[in-house]
PAVORO-337517 format. One record per residue (C-alpha): residue in one letter; x, y, z. Coordinates in nm, 4 decimals. Example, Ala and Ser with C-alpha at 12.3 -4.5 7.8 and 13.67 -1.06 7.14 Angstrom:
BEGIN
MILUM   res       east      north         up
MILUM     A     1.2300    -0.4500     0.7800
MILUM     S     1.3670    -0.1060     0.7140
This chain:
BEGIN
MILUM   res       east      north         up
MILUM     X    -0.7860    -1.0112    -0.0546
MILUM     X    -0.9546    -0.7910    -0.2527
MILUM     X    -0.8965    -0.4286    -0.3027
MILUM     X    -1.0871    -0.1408    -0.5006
MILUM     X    -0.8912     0.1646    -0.5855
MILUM     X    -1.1326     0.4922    -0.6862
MILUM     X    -1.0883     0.7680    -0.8757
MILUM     X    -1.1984     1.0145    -1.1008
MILUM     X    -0.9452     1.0070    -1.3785
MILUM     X    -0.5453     0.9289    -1.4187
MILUM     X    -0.4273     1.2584    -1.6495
MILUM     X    -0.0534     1.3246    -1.5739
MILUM     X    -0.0386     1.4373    -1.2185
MILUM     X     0.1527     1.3775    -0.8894
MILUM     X    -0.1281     1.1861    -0.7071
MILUM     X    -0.2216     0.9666    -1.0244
MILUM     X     0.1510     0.8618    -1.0181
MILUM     X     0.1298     0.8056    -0.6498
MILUM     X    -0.1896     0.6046    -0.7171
MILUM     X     0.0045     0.3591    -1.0685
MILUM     X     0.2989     0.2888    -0.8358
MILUM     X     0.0556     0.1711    -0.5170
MILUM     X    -0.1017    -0.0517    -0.7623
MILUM     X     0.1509    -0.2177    -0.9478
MILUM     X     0.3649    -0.2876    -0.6340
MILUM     X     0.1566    -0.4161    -0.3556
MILUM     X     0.1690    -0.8036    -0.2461
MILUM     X     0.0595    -1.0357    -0.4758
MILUM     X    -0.1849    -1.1533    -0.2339
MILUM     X    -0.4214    -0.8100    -0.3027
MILUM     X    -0.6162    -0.8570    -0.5724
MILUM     X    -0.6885    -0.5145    -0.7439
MILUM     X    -0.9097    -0.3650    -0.9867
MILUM     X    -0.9359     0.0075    -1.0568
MILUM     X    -1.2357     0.2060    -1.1291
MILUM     X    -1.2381     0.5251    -1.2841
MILUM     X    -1.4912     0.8162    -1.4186
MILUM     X    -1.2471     0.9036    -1.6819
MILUM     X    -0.9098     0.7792    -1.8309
MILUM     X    -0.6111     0.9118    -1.8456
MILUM     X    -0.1873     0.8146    -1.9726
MILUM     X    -0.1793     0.6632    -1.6121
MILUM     X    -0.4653     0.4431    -1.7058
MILUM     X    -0.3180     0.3389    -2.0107
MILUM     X    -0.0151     0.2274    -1.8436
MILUM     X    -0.1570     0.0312    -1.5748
MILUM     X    -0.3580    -0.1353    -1.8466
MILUM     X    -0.0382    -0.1823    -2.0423
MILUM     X     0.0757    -0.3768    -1.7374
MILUM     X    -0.1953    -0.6099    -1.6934
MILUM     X    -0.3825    -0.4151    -1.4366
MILUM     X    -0.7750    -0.4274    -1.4661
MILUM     X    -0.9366    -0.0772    -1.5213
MILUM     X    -1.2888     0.0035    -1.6027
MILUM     X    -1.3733     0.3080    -1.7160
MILUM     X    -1.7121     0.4682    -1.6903
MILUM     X    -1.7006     0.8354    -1.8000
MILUM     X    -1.9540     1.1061    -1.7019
MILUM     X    -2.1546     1.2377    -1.9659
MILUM     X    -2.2768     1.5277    -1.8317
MILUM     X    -2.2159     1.6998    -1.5290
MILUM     X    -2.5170     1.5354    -1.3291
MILUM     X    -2.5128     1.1776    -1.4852
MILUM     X    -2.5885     0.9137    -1.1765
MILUM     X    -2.4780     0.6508    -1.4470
MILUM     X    -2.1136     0.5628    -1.3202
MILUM     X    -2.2117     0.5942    -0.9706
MILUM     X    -2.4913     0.3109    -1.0646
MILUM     X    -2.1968     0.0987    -1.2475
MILUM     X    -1.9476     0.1510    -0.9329
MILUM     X    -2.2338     0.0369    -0.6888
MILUM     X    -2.2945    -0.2960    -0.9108
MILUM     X    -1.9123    -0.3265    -0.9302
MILUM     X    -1.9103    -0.3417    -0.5339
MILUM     X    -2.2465    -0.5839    -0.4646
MILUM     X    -2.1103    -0.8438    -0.7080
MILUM     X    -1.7186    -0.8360    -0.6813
MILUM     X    -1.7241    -0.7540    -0.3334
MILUM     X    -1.4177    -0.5984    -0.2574
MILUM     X    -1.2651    -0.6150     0.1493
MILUM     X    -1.1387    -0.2903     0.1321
MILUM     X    -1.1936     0.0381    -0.1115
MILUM     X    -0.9145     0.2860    -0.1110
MILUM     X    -1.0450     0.6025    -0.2695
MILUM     X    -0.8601     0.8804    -0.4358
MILUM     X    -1.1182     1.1875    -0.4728
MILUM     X    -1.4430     1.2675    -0.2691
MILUM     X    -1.6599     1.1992    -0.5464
MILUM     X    -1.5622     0.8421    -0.5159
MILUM     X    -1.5945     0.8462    -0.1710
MILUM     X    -1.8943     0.9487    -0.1872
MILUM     X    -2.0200     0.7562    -0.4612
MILUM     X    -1.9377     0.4598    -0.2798
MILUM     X    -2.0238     0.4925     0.0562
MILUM     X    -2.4188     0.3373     0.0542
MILUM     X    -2.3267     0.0389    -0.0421
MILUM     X    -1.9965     0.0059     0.1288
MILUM     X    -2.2012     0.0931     0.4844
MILUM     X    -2.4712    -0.1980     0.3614
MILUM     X    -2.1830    -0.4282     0.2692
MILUM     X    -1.9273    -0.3669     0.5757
MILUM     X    -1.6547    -0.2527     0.3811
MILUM     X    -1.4068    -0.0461     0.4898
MILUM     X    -1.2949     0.2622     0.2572
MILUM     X    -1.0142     0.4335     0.3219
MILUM     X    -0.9720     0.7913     0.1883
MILUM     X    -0.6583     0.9489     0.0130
MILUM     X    -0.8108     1.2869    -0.1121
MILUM     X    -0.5811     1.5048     0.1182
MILUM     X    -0.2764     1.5905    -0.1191
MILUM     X    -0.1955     1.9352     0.0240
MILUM     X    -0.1528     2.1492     0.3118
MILUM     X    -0.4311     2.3804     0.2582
MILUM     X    -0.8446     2.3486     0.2849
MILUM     X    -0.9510     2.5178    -0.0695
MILUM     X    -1.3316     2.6639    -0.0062
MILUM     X    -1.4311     2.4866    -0.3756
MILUM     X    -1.5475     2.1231    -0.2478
MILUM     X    -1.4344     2.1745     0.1205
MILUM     X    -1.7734     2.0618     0.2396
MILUM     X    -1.7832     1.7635     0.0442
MILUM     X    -1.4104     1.6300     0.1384
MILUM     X    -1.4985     1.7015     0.4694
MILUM     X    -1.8344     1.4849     0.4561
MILUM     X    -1.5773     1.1908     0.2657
MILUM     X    -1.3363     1.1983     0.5577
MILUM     X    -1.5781     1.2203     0.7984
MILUM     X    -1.7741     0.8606     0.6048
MILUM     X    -1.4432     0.6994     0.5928
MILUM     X    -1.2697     0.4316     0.7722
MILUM     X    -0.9332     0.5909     0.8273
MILUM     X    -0.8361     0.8967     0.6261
MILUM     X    -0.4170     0.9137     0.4473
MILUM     X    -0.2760     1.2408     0.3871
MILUM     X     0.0681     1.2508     0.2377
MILUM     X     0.2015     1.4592     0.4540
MILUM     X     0.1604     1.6084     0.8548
MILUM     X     0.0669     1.9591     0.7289
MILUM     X    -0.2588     1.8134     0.5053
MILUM     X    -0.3832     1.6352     0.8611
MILUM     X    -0.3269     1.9330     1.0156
MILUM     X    -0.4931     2.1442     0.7591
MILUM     X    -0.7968     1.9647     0.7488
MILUM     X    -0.8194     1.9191     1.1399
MILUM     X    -0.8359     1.5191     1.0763
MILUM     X    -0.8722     1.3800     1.4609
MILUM     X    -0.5284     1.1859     1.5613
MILUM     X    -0.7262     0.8370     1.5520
MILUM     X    -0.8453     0.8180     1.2127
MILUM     X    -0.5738     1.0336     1.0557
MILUM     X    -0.2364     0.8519     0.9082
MILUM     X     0.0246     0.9977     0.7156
MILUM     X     0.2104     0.8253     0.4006
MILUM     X     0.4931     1.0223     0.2394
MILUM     X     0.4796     1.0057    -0.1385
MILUM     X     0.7859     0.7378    -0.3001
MILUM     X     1.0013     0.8470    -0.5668
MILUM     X     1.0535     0.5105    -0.8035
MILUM     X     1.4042     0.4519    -0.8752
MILUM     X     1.3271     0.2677    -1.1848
MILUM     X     1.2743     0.5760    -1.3078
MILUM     X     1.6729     0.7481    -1.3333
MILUM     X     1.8977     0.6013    -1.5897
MILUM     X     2.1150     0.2966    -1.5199
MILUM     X     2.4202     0.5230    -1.5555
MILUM     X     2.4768     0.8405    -1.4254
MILUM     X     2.4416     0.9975    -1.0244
MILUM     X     2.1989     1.2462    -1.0098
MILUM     X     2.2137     1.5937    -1.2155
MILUM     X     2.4741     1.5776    -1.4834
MILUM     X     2.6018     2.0096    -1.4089
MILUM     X     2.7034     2.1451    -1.0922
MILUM     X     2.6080     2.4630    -0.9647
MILUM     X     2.9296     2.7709    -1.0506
MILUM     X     3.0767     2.5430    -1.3453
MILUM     X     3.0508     2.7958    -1.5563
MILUM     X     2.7917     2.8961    -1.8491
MILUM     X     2.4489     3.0222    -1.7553
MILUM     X     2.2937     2.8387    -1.4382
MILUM     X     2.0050     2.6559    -1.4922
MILUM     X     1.6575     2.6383    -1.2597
MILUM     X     1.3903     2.4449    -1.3562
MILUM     X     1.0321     2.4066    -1.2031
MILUM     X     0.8205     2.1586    -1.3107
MILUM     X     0.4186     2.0969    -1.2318
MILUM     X     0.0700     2.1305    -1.3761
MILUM     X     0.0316     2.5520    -1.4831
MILUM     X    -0.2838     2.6190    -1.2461
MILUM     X    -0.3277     2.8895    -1.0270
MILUM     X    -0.2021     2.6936    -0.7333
MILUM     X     0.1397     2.6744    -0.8981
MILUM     X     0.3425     3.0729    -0.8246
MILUM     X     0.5497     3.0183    -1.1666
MILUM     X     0.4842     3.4383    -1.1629
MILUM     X     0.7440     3.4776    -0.8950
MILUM     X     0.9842     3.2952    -1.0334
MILUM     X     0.9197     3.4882    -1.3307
MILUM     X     0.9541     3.7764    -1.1506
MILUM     X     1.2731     3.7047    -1.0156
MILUM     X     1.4329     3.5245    -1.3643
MILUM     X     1.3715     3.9020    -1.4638
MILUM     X     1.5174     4.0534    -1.1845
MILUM     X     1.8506     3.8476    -1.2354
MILUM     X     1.8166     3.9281    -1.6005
MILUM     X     1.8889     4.2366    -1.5342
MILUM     X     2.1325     4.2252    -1.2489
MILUM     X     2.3572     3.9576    -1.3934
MILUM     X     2.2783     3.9430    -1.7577
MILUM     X     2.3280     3.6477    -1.9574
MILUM     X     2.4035     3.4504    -1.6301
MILUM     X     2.0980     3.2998    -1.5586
MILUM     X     1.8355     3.0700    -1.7488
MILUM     X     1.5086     2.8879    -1.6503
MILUM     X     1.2961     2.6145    -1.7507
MILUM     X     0.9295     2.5765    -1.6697
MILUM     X     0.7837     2.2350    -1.7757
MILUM     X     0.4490     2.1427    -1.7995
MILUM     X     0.1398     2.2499    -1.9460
MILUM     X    -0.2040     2.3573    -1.7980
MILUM     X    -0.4334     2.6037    -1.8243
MILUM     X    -0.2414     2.8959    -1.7097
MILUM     X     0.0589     2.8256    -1.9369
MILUM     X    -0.0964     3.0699    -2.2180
MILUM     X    -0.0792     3.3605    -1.9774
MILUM     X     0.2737     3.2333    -1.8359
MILUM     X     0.4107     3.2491    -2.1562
MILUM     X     0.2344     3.6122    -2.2702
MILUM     X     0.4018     3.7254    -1.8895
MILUM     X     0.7162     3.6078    -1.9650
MILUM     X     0.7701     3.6980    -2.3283
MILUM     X     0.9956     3.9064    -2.3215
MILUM     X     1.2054     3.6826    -2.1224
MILUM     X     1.1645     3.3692    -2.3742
MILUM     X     1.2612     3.6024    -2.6359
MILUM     X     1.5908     3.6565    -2.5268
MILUM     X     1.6328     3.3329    -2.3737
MILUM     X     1.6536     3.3488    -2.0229
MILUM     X     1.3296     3.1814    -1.9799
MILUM     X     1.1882     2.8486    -2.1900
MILUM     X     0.8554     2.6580    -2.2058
MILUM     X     0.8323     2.2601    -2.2296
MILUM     X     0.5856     2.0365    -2.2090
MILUM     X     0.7971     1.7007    -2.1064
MILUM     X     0.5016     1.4554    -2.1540
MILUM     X     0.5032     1.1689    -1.8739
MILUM     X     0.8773     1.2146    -1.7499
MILUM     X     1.0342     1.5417    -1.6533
MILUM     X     1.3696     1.3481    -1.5102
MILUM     X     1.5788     1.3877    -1.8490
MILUM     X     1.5094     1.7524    -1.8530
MILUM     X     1.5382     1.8002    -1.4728
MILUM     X     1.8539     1.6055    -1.4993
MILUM     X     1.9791     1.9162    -1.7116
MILUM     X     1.9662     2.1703    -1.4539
MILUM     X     2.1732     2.3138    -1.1452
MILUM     X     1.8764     2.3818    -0.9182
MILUM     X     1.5165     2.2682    -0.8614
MILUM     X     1.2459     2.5153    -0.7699
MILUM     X     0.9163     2.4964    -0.6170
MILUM     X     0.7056     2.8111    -0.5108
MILUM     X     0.3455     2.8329    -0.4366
MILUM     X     0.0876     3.1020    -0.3604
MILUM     X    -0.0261     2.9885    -0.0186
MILUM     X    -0.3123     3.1917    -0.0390
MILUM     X    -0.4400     2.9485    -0.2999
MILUM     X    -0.2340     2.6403    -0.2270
MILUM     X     0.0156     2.4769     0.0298
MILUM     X     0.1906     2.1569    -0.0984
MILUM     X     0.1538     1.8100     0.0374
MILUM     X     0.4379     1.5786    -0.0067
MILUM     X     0.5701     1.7227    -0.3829
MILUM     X     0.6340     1.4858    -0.6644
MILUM     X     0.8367     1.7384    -0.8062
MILUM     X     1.0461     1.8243    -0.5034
MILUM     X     1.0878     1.4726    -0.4659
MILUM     X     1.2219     1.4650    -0.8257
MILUM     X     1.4636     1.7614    -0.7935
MILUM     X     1.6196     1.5762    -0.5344
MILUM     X     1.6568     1.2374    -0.6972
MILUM     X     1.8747     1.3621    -0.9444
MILUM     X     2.1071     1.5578    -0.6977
MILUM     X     1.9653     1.9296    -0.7446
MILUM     X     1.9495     2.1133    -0.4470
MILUM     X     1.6218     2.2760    -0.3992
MILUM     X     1.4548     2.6144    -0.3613
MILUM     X     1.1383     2.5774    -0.2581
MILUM     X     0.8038     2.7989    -0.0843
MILUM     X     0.7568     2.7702     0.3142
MILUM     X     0.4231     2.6232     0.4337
MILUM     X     0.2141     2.2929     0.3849
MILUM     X     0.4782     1.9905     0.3459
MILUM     X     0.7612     2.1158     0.1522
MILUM     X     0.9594     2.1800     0.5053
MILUM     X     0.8938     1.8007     0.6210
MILUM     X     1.1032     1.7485     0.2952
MILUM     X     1.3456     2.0417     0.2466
MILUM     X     1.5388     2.0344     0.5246
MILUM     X     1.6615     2.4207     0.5406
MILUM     X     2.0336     2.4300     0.4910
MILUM     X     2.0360     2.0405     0.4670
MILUM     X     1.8598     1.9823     0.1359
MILUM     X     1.8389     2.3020     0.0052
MILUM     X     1.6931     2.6516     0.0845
MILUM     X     1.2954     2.7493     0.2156
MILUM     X     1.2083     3.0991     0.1336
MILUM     X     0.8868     3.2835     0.2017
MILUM     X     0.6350     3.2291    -0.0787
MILUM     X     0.5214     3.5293    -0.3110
MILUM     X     0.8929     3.6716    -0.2477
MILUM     X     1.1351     3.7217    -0.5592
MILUM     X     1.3472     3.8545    -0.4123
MILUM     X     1.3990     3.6224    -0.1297
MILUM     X     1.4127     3.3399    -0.4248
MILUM     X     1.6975     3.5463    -0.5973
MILUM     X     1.9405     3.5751    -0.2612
MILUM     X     1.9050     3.1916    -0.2090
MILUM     X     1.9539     3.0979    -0.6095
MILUM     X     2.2541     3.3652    -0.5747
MILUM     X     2.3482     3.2154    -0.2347
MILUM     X     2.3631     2.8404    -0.4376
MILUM     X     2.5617     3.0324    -0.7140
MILUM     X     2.8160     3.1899    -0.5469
MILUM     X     2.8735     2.8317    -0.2734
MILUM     X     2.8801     2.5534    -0.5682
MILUM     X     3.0627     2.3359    -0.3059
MILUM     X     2.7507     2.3705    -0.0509
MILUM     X     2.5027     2.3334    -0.3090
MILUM     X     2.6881     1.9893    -0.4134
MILUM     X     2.6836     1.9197    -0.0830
MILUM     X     2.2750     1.9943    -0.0453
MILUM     X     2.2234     1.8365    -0.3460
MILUM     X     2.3617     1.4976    -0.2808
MILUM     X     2.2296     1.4996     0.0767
MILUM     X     1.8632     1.5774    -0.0695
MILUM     X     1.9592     1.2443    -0.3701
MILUM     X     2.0052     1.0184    -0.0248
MILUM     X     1.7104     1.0831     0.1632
MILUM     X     1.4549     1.0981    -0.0932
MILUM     X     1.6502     0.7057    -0.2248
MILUM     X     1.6807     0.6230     0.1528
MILUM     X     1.3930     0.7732     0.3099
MILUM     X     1.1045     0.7941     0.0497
MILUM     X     1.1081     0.4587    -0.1134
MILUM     X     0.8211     0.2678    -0.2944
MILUM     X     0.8437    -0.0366    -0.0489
MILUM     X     0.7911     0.2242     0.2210
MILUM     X     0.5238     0.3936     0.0768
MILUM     X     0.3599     0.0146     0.0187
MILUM     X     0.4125    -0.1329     0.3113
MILUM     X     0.2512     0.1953     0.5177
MILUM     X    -0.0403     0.1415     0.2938
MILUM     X    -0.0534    -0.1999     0.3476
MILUM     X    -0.0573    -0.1735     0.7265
MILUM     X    -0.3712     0.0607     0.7222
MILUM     X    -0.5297    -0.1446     0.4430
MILUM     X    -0.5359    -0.4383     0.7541
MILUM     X    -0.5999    -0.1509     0.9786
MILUM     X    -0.8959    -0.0754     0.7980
MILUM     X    -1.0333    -0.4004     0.8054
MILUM     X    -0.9718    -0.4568     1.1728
C-alpha cells in the first residue's frame, strides 16, 4: 500500500515530530514517500533514516510550480491514500486526488481554537477531505467537525527518546536550592511566556532567591521576551535557551513543567511539551482550555489554572513548593500515563485504522 504524507515544511515543531514518528513507525507493508514545499531538521532526519523526501520549495509567494510537481507525483506514483498535514497541501492535492479516487485524510487541526488567519481555507480542506484527525476532542470541537468524519488521535511521546538510565526528572520539588520551572515551545504570540514572566517576577520579589525559570526555544517573539524579562535574566531568576532538537536533558533539570497560553490567540491541542514534562516525572502547571485538560488531569497530574492569571500560576507553583510529597506523587502519576497511555504504537495503530477507513 501506498501512502503520501503532505506538508509544507518540517522546522522543529510539535506536529513535524508527530508527523517523523508516524512515518518511521508504521507497518512495513505502507510504502511511504513524503512531499514537502520546504525542508526542515525533521526532513533531514527522516532522510537520514532512509525515508524518501522530495522537496519542492516555493519561490515566491504565488508560484503554482510545487503544486504542478505534487500533482505529477500523484498521476504517476499513484498513491492509495494521502495523509496531509497543512491546508495548502490539502488543497493542492485535491483535483487530482477527486480524478484519481484517492482518499486524503486531513491532520491540519493541532489546537483547540479556530484562528481567523486561514480559517476559510482549513475549513474548505476539511470539508474536501475523506475523514479529518485532530489530536485532541477540543480541536473537533473547535472547528465544529461533524461526528462522522471527525476522529481523534492523541499525540505519542517516543520513549527512545529518555536516557537508558535514570526515572524521570533527576530534582524533586522542596529539596532545597532554588526551584526550577521550565516552559518550553516555539516564542510566537500563541505561546503566554509574559505571564509566566509576570509571575517569575512576582515570586522574585516575594521569596527572593527561591525561585528560577527556564524558557527554551527560540521564535520570533524571543527578542521581546528577553527585553521584558531583563531585568529578571540579569539577576538570574529567569534564563533563555535555545535547546536545538531535544529539550528532554534540560527539562530533565527542573522541578516543574509549565504551559500557559493566551486563549484569546491560541488553545492547545494535544501538547508535545506537556507530554514531555510528564515523561520525565515533572508535575505540570498548565493553562485551562483547548486539550491541555484531556491531559492534565487536575490534582492527578498536576495543576490547571486560568490562562492570562499570574497570580493563579504563583499559588499552584507555591502550592507544588510547599507539598513536595504531592508533587512527587503528580509527577510520577503524569510519567505513567503519558508511557502507558500515549504511546507511539497507539498513536500508529489509530492512524492505521483510519488510513483503511479512508479507503473503505
Amino acid at each position: 500500500m501506498r501512502l503520501l504524507v503532505l506538508k509544507e515544511a518540517l522546522p522543529t515543531g510539535g506536529a513535524e515530530r508527530q508527523l517523523a514518528l508516524l512515518v518511521k513507525h508504521l507497518p512495513p507493508y505502507w510504502e511511504r514517500r513524503v512531499w514537502l514545499m520546504g525542508d526542515g531538521p525533521f526532513a533531514d532526519a527522516l532522510l537520514a533514516d532512509g525515508y524518501r523526501v522530495d522537496v519542492f520549495p516555493r519561490r515566491r509567494r504565488y508560484d503554482v510550480r510545487p503544486a504542478a510537481s505534487l500533482w505529477r507525483t500523484l498521476i504517476e506514483w499513484r498513491p492509495d491514500v494521502v495523509h496531509s498535514w497543512d491546508w495548502m497541501s490539502t488543497l493542492a492535492a485535491v483535483p487530482v486526488c477527486r480524478m484519481l479516487r484517492i482518499p486524503i485524510v486531513d491532520s491540519t487541526i493541532r489546537n483547540g481554537t479556530v484562528r481567523p488567519r486561514g480559517a476559510l481555507q482549513r475549513r474548505l480542506s476539511h470539508t474536501l477531505s475523506t475523514l479529518v484527525v485532530a489530536n485532541s476532542q477540543a480541536g473537533l470541537q473547535a472547528w465544529g467537525v461533524r461526528l462522522g468524519k471527525g476522529r481523534v488521535v492523541y499525540n505519542a511521546f517516543d520513549p527512545q527518546r529518555l536516557p537508558e538510565t535514570g526515572d524521570g526528572n533527576t530534582r524533586a520539588v522542596g529539596n532545597g536550592g532554588p526551584r526550577t520551572v521550565v516552559m518550553t515551545g516555539r516564542m510566537v504570540a500563541d505561546k503566554d511566556f509574559s505571564t509566566v514572566i509576570a509571575a517569575a517576577d512576582r515570586l522574585e520579589r516575594e521569596r527572593p532567591g527561591g525561585w528560577r525559570f527556564v524558557f527554551l526555544g527560540d521564535g520570533p517573539e524571543r527578542r521581546r521576551l528577553m527585553e521584558e524579562a531583563a531585568g529578571l535574566s540579569d539577576r538570574g531568576v529567569v534564563t533563555f535557551v535555545d535547546p536545538g532538537l531535544d529539550v528532554l536533558p534540560f527539562v530533565r533539570q527542573a522541578d516543574v513543567g509549565v504551559l500557559m497560553a493566551d486563549e484569546a490567540r491560541n488553545r492547545e491541542g494535544c501538547s508535545n511539551a506537556i507530554m514531555e514534562y510528564m515523561s520525565c516525572g515533572l508535575p505540570v502547571v498548565c493553562s485551562d482550555g483547548g486539550g491541555n485538560p484531556e491531559l492534565v488531569l487536575e490534582g492527578e497530574t498536576g495543576h490547571v489554572v486560568p490562562p492570562c492569571d499570574p497570580v493563579a500560576l504563583v499559588t499552584a507553583l507555591v502550592r507544588l513548593a510547599e507539598d513536595p510529597e504531592t508533587a512527587r506523587r503528580l509527577g510520577e502519576a503524569g510519567r505513567r500515563r503519558i508511557l502507558e497511555e500515549f504511546t507511539v504504537e497507539r498513536m500508529v495503530r489509530d492512524m492505521d485504522r483510519i488510513y483503511w477507513e479512508a479507503l473503505s
